[in-house]
N, C-alpha and C positions, 0 to 999 in steps of 0.2 A: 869886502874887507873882512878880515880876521878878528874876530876879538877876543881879548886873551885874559887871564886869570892877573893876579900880582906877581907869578910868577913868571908870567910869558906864555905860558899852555894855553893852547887855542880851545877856547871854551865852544865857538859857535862861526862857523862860514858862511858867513851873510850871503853870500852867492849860490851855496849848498843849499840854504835854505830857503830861498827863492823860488830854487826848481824844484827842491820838495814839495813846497806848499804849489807850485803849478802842476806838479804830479800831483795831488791832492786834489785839488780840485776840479782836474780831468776826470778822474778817480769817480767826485760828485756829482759833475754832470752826468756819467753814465748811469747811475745809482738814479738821480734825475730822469732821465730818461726811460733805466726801467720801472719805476713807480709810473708813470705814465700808461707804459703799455699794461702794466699790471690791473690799474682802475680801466682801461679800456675793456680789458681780460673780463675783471668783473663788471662793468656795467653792460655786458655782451651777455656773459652766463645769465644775471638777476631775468632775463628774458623767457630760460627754461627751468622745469622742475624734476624732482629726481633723485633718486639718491646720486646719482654722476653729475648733476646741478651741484648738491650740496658737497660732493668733492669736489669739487673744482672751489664753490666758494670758499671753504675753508682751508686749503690750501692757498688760494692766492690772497685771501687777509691774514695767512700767518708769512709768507713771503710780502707780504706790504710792511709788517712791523718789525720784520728781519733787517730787511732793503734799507727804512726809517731810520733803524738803530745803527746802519755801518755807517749811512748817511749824516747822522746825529754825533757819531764817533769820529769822521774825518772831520769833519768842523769843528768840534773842541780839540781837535790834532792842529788843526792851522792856526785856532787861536791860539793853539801853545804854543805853536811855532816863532809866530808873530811877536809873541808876551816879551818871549826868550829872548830874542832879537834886539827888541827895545831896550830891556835889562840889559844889556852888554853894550849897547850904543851909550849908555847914559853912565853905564862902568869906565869905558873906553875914554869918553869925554872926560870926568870924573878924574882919571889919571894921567890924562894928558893936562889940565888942568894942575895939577900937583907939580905933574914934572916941572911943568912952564913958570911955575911959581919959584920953587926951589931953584932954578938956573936964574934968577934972577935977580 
């Protein structure tokens, strides 16, 4: 369902958004996924020493707090998505409410 402003303007497509936030959170589990292989990455290196041990560690602890943050960023992206959603449900309701009053 559509929900729409006082005007009529479709503010947010509850179906659009659905599959955003399942693209999103597709999006997360891979992000999921590579933080995995990444701590395997470094719990394999902490084994050698080196200067090529200590690059590899600090690259893949700056690629874990990379990974974190996009990770960190699509989840306050679906909670906003979510939030959005709600607001327009309880608008939608809200004005259909009115209507049904005034026809009354």
């Amino acid at each position: 369902m559509a929900y729409v402003d006082q005007n009529g303007l479709i503010m947010i497509e509850e179906m659009e958004a659905a599959a955003d936030v399942k693209k999103l959170n597709a999006a997360k589990d891979s992000l999921v996924e590579t933080l995995a292989v990444l701590n395997n990455i470094a719990g394999i290196n902490s084994a050698f020493k080196g200067e090529a041990a200590t690059t590899i560690e600090t690259t893949v602890l700056e690629l874990i707090k990379k990974v974190e943050g996009q990770k960190a960023a699509i989840e306050n992206e679906i909670n906003y998505i979510n939030q959005v959603v709600e607001k327009y449900k309880v608008i939608d309701a809200n004005m259909k409410n009115q209507i049904n009053s005034a026809l009354t």
